[in-house]
C-alpha positions as CSV (number, residue, x, y, z in Angstrom):
1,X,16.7,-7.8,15.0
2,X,17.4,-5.9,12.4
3,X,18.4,-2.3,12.1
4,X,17.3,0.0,9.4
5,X,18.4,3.3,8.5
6,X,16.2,6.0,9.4
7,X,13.3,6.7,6.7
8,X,13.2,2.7,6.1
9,X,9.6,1.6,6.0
10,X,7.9,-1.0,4.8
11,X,4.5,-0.7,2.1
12,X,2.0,-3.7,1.8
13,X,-0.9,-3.7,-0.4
14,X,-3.7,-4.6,1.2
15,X,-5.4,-8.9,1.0
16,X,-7.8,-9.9,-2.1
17,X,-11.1,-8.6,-2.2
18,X,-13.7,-9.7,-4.7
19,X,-13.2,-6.9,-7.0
20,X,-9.7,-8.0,-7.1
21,X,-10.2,-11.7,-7.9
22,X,-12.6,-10.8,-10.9
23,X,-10.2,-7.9,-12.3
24,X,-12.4,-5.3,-11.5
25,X,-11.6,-1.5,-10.8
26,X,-12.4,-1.0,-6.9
27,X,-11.2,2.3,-6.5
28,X,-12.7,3.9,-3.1
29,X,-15.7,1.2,-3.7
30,X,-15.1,0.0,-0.1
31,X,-14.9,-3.7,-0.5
32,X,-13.9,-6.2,2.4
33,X,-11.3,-8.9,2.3
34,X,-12.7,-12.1,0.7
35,X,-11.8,-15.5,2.2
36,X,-8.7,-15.3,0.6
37,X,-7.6,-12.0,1.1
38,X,-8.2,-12.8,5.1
39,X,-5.9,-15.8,4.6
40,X,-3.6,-13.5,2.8
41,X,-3.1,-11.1,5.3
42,X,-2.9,-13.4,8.5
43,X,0.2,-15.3,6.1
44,X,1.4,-11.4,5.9
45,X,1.0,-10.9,9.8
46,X,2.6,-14.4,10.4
47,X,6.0,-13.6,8.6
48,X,5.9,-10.0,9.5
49,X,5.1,-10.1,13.0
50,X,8.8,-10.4,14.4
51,X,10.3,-7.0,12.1
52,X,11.0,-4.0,14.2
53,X,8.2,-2.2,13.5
54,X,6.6,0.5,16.2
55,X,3.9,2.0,14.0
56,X,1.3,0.7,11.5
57,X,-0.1,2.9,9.0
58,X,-3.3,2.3,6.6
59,X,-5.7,3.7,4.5
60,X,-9.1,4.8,5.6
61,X,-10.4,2.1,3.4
62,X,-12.1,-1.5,4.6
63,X,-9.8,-4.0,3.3
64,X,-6.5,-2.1,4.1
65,X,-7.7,-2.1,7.7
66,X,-8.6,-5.3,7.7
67,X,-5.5,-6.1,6.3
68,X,-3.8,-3.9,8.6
69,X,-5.7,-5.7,11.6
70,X,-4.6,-8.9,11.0
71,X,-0.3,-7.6,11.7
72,X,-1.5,-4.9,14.7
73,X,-3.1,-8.1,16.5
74,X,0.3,-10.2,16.9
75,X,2.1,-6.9,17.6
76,X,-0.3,-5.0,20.0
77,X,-0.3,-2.0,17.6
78,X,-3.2,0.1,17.1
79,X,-3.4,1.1,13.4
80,X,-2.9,4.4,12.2
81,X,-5.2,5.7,9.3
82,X,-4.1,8.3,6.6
83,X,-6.5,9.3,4.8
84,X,-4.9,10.4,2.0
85,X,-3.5,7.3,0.9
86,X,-6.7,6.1,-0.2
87,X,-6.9,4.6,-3.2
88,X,-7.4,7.0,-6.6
89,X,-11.7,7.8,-7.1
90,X,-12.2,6.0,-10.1
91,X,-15.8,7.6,-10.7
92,X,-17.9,6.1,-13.2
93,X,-15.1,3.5,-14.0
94,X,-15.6,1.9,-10.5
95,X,-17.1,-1.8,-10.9
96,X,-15.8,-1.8,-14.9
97,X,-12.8,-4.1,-15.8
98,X,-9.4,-3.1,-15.5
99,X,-8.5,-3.1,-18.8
100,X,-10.8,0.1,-18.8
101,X,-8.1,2.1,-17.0
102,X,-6.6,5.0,-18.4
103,X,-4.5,6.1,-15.8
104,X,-3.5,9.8,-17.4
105,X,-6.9,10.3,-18.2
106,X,-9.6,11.8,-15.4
107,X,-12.6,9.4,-15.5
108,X,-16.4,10.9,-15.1
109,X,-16.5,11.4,-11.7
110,X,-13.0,10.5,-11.0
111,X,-10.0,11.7,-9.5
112,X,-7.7,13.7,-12.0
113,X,-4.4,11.8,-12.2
114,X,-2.4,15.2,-11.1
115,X,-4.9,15.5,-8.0
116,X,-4.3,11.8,-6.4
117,X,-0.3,12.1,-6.8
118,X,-0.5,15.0,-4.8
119,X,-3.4,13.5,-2.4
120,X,-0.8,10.4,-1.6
121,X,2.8,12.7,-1.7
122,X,1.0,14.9,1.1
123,X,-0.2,11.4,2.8
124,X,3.1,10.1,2.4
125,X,4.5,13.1,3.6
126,X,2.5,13.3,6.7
127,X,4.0,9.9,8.1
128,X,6.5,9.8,10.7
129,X,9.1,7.3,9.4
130,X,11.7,8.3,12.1
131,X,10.4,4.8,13.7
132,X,9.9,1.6,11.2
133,X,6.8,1.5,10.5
134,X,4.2,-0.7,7.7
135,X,2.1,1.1,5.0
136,X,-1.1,-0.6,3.8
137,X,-2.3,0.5,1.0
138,X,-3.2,0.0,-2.4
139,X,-2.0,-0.8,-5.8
140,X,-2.2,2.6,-7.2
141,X,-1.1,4.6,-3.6
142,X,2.1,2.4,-4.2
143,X,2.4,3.0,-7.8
144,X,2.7,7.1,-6.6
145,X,5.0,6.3,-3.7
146,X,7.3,4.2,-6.0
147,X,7.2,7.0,-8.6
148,X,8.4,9.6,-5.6
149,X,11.3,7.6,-4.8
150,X,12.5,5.8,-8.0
151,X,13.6,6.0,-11.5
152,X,13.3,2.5,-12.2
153,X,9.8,0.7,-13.5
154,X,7.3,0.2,-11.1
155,X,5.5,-3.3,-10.8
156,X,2.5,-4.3,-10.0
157,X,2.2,-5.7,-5.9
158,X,0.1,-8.4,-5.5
159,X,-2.2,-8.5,-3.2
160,X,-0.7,-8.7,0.3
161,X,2.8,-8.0,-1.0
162,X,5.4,-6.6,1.0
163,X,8.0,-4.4,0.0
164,X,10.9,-2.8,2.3
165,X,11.7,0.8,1.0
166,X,15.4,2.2,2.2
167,X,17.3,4.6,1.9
168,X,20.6,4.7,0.4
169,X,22.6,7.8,1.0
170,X,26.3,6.3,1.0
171,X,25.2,6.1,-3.3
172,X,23.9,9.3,-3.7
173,X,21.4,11.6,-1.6
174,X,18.1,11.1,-2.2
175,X,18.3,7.5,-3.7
176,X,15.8,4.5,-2.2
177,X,15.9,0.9,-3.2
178,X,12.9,-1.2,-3.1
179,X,13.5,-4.8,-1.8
180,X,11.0,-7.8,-1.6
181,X,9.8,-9.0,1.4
182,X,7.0,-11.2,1.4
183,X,4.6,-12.4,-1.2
184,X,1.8,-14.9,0.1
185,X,1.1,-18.1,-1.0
186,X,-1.1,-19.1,-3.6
């Protein structure tokens, strides 16, 4: 097994859900996993299943614990749920394509952009990562934690995608890396 430095954790966006597959804002419209986000996140649970992890954290939302699910049942973990990791409230602009996202903008309705980064830093911050432990969330909850604890451009996870976050202290204090770790098929 391998050992990670304390802090480590791992942050997967949650498996496709319709709204996803059509390029649709979801928002906290609380959408299950389609067929292929289920298949997504048992491929996630499959190649995650032997890491060292003792907790599971998710959002309070359906298809992150679904997608959450799916890992706890191979490693007889009971998922933990943060609620404020949820995804941004995208108001009036839920159900509208993306390309109608204006992410420094507060929709009607919506979350102001100020408002969820401090929602997901004081969700983030309420996580014991003494332990390894896996994330689900969603695209714009890791957008905000990958704005916390790097410099360098975020991109976009797919959904189901896995990312290791450590530390690196021996570099300088305070500096993470962000590694890939799984990305499902198709």
């Amino acid at each position: 097994m391998v050992a990670l430095p304390p802090g480590a954790f791992w942050l997967m966006r949650h498996g496709e859900t319709a709204a996803n597959a059509q390029d649709i804002i979801c928002g906290q419209t609380d959408l299950p996993l389609s067929a292929r986000g289920r298949a997504q996140a048992d491929q996630a649970a499959a190649f995650l299943a032997d890491l060292p992890m003792a907790r599971i954290v998710t959002t309070p939302l359906l298809r992150a614990r679904q997608t959450a699910q799916a890992l706890a049942a191979r490693c007889g973990l009971v998922p933990e749920v943060v609620e404020d990791l949820a995804e941004r409230n995208w108001g009036a602009l839920e159900g509208q394509p993306r390309s109608a996202l204006r992410r420094e903008e507060t929709p009607p309705g919506g979350e102001a952009p100020a408002a969820f980064r401090a929602r997901i830093r004081a969700g983030f911050a309420q996580i014991d990562r003494s332990k390894p432990v896996l994330i689900v969330a969603h695209s714009g909850t890791a957008r905000e934690i990958h704005a916390l604890l790097s410099q360098a451009p975020h991109r976009r996870l797919w959904n189901a995608e896995t990312v290791l976050w450590q530390p690196d202290r021996e570099v300088l204090p305070n500096t993470w890396h962000c590694h890939d770790c799984f990305k499902p098929a198709g």
